[in-house]
C-alpha positions in Angstrom: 0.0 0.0 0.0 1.4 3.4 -0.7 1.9 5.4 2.0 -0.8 8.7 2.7 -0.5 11.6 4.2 -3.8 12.1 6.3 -4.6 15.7 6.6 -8.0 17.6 7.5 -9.4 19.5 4.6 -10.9 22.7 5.4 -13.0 23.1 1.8 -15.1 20.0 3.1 -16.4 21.3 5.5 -20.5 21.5 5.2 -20.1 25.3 6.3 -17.5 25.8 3.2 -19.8 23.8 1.1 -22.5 25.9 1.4 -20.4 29.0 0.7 -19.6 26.9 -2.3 -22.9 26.8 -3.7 -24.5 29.8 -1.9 -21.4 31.4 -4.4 -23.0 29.4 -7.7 -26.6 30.5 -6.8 -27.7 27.5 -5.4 -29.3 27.5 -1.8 -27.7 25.0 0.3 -29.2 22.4 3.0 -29.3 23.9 6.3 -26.5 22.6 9.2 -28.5 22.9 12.1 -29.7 20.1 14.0 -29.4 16.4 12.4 -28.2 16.0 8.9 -26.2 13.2 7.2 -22.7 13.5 5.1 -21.0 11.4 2.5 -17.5 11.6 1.7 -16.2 9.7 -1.5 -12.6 9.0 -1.3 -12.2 10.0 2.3 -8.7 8.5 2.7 -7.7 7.5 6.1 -10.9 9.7 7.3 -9.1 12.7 9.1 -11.7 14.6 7.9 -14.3 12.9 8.7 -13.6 12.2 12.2 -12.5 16.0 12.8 -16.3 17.2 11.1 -17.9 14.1 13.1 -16.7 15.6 16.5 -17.5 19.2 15.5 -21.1 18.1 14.7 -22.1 15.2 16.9 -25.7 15.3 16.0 -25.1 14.5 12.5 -24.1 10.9 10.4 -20.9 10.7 8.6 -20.3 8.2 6.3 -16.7 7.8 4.7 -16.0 5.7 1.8 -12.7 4.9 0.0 -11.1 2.5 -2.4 -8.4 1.1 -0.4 -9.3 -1.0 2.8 -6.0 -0.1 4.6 -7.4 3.5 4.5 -10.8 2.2 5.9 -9.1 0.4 8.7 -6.6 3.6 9.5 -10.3 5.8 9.5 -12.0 3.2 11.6 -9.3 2.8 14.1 -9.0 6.6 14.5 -13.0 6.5 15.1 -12.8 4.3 17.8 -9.7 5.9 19.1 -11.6 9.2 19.2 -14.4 7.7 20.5 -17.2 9.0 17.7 -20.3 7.1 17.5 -21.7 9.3 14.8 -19.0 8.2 11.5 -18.9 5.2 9.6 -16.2 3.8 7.1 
């Protein structure tokens, strides 16, 4: 397996997102209370676990192409102890 770099990425953020689209004319879902996210290609799931503790009332779900990445995310998940994100 080649070796990755995990790092959080700020543009993935639902509030970036909707500055994003809010930007293209489109209105975005709203952020408050429950919601649910996908991430496609959410590598060893920094991300994910960093928006899933920021916003524990929502659902993450993180997939990726390479299992060792899945099992880095899902260690870090249960490291961090979050309930709320999947891989």
């Amino acid at each position: 397996m080649l070796n990755y770099a995990g790092s959080i990425q700020p543009q993935m953020a639902p509030r970036s997102l909707a500055l994003a689209l809010l930007a293209n004319n489109v209105l975005p879902p709203a952020f408050e209370g429950p919601f649910r996210y996908a991430e496609l290609g959410c590598g060893t799931g920094v991300t994910l676990a960093a928006l899933a503790a920021v916003y524990p009332e929502a659902d993450f779900l993180g997939i990726d192409f390479m299992p060792g990445h899945i099992a880095e995310a899902r260690h870090l998940a249960a490291e961090a102890g979050l309930e709320n994100v999947r891989f």
